[in-house]
Each structure stands twice: as C-alpha cells, then as structure tokens.
C-alpha positions in Angstrom: -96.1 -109.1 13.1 -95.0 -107.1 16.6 -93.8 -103.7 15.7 -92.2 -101.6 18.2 -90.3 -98.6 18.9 -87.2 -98.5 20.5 -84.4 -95.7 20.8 -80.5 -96.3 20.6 -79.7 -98.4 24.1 -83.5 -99.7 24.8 -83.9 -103.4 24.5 -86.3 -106.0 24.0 -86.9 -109.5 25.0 -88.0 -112.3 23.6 -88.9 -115.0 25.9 -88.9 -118.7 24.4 -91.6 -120.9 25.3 -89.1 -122.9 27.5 -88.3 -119.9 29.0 -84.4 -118.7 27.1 -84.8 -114.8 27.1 -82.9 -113.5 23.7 -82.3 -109.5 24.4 -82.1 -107.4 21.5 -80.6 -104.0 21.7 -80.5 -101.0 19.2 -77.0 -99.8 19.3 -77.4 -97.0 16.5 -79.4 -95.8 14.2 -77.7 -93.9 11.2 -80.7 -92.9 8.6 -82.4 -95.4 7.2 -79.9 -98.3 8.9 -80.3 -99.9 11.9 -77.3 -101.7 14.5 -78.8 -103.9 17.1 -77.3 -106.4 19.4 -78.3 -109.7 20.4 -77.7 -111.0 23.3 -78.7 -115.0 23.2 -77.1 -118.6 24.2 -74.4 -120.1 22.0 -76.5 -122.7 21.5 -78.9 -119.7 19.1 -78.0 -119.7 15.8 -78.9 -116.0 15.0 -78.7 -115.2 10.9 -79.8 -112.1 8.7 -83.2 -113.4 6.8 -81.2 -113.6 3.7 -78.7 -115.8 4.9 -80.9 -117.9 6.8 -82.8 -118.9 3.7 -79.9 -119.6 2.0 -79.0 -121.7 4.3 -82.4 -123.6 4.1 -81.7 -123.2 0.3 -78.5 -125.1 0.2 -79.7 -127.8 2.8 -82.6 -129.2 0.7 -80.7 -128.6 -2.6 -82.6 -126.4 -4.4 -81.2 -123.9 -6.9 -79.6 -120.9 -5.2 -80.2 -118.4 -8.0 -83.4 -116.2 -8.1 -84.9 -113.7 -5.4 -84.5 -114.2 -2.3 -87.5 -114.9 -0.8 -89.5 -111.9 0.6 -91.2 -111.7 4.0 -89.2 -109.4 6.4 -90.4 -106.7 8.3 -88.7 -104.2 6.4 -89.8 -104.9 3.0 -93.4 -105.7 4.1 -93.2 -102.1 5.3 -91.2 -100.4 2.7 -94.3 -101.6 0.7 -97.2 -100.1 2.8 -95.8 -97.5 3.5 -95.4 -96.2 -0.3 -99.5 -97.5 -0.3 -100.7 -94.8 1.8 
C-alpha cells in the first residue's frame, strides 16, 4: 500500500494503465475524518470499500450478514498503530 500525505486542497493522481488520470483531492479534514474529492470519468464507478463489497456480495449471492470484510487502509493502520 502507497501512503501519502496531503493537506486540505493538495491532490493526487492516479494514472490508469491506459492512461485515465482519476484526481483525488482532500477537501477537509475535521479530527479523525477525512472529505476528499474525486475527480474521474462517468464511466468510473467510485464506491466506499464497504459498499463496494456489498455490492460484490449481492452479485454472486452470498449472504449479506456478517463483517464486512477488512482490508482498508484505515483499519490496517488503526491496527499498527495501537502495535507500536
């Protein structure tokens, strides 16, 4: 995983492999909470990670109780950061 730092107003872009750029902005950061922008073609489905895998969830038919499943970059470092 990429980390990097950004302040309210900087941007950065991802650049698909056949070359769509996908800007993502942080608009404001209010404690632990984060607003960012995305700037990407219509064609882009952009979803929150929970979502998303509902989605996938509900697609192939499997059961939608349960955890959602974990791999985002904020619970990944919620949890190393309480190992240090």
């Amino acid at each position: 995983m990429l980390n990097l730092t950004r302040r309210p107003h900087e941007s950065v872009i991802v650049t698909c492999p056949d070359g769509t750029q996908i800007e993502i902005t942080v608009l404001r950061v209010d404690g632990a909470s984060v607003k960012f922008g995305i700037t990407a073609p219509k064609s882009f489905t952009v979803d929150r990670f929970e979502v998303h895998h509902r989605k996938q969830r509900e697609a192939t038919g499997e059961p939608l109780e349960g955890q959602e499943p974990r791999g985002s970059g904020w619970i990944d470092y919620r949890e190393r950061r309480g190992n240090r």
